[in-house]
C-alpha positions as CSV (number, residue, x, y, z in Angstrom):
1,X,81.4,97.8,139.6
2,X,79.8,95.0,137.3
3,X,80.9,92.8,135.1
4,X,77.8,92.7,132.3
5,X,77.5,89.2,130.1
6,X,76.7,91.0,126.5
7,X,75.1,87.8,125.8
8,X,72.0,88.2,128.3
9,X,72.8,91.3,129.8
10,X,73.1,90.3,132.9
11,X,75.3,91.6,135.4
12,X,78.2,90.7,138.3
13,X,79.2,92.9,140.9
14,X,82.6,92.6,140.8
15,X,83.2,95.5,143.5
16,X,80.6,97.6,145.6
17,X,81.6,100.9,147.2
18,X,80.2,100.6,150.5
19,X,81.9,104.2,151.8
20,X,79.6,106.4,149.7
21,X,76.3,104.4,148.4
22,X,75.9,101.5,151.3
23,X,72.9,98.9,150.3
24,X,72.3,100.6,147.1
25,X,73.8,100.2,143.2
26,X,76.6,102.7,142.2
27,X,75.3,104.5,138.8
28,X,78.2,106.1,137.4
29,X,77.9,108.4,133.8
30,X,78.6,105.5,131.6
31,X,76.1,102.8,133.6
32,X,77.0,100.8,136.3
33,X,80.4,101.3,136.4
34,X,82.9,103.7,137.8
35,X,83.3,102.3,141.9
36,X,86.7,102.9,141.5
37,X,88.9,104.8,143.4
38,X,92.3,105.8,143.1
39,X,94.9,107.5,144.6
40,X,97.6,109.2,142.4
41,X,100.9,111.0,143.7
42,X,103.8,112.8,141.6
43,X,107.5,111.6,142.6
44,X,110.6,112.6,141.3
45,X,112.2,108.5,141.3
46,X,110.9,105.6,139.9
47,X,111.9,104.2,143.3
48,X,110.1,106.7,145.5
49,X,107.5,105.6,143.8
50,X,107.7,102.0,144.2
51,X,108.1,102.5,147.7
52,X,105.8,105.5,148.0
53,X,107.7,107.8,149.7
54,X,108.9,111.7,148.7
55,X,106.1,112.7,147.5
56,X,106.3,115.8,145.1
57,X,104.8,118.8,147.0
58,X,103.3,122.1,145.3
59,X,104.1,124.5,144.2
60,X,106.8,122.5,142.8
61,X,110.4,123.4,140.9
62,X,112.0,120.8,138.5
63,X,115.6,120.1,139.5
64,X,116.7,119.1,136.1
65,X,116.9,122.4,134.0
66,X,114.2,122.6,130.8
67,X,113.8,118.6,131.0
68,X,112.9,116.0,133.9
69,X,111.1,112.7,134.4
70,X,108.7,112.2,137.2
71,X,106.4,109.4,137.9
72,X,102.9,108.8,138.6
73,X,101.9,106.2,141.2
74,X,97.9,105.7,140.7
75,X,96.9,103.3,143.3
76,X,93.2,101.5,143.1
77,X,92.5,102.1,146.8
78,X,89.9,99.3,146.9
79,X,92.2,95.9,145.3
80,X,95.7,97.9,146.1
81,X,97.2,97.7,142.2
82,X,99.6,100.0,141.7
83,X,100.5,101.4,138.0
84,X,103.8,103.9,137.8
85,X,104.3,105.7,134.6
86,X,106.9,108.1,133.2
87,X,106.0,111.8,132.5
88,X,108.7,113.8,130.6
89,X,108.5,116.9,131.8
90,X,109.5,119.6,128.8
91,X,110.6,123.5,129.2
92,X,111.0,124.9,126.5
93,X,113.0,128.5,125.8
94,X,110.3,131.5,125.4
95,X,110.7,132.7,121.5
96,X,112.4,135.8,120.7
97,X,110.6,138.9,119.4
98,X,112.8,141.4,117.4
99,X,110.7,144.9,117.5
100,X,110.8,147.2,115.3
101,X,111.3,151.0,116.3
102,X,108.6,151.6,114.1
103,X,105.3,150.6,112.4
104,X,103.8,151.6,109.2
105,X,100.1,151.9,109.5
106,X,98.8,150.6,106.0
């Protein structure tokens, strides 16, 4: 990743992904950018995860009928920050359909 000085253009690497393109500059879609990468896992606790541990498996029930909060960890494998958010998980009822016995053709 590069840091670019809009001033002269010219550019810093700030971090180098030496697993995929060793000696050579990482050209992601929007320049030289994008040597990030992150590891993101579902939990059901704000403290699971803190402590990354419990991770939510699939396929996966809610345990809190038609509403629940889980948490996304997303974890920059290469500097180790961490970032947990809330995610409100919503269920809503299916609508109801009152059918007629019959219908007119027009």
């Amino acid at each position: 990743m590069y840091e670019i000085n809009p001033k002269n253009l010219s550019t810093k690497t700030i971090l180098t992904n030496p697993r995929i393109f060793p000696n050579a500059a990482w050209w992601g879609a929007a320049g030289k950018h994008e040597a990030i990468k992150l590891q993101e896992d579902l939990f059901e606790s704000y403290e699971d995860a803190q402590n990354n541990v419990n991770v939510i498996t699939f396929p996966y029930q809610n345990r809190t009928p038609f509403k629940q909060t889980i948490y996304l960890r997303s974890e920059n494998i290469y500097t180790g920050e961490t970032k947990i958010v809330s995610i409100d998980l919503v269920i809503n009822p299916a609508p109801r359909v009152e059918l007629e016995k019959e219908y007119p053709l027009l």
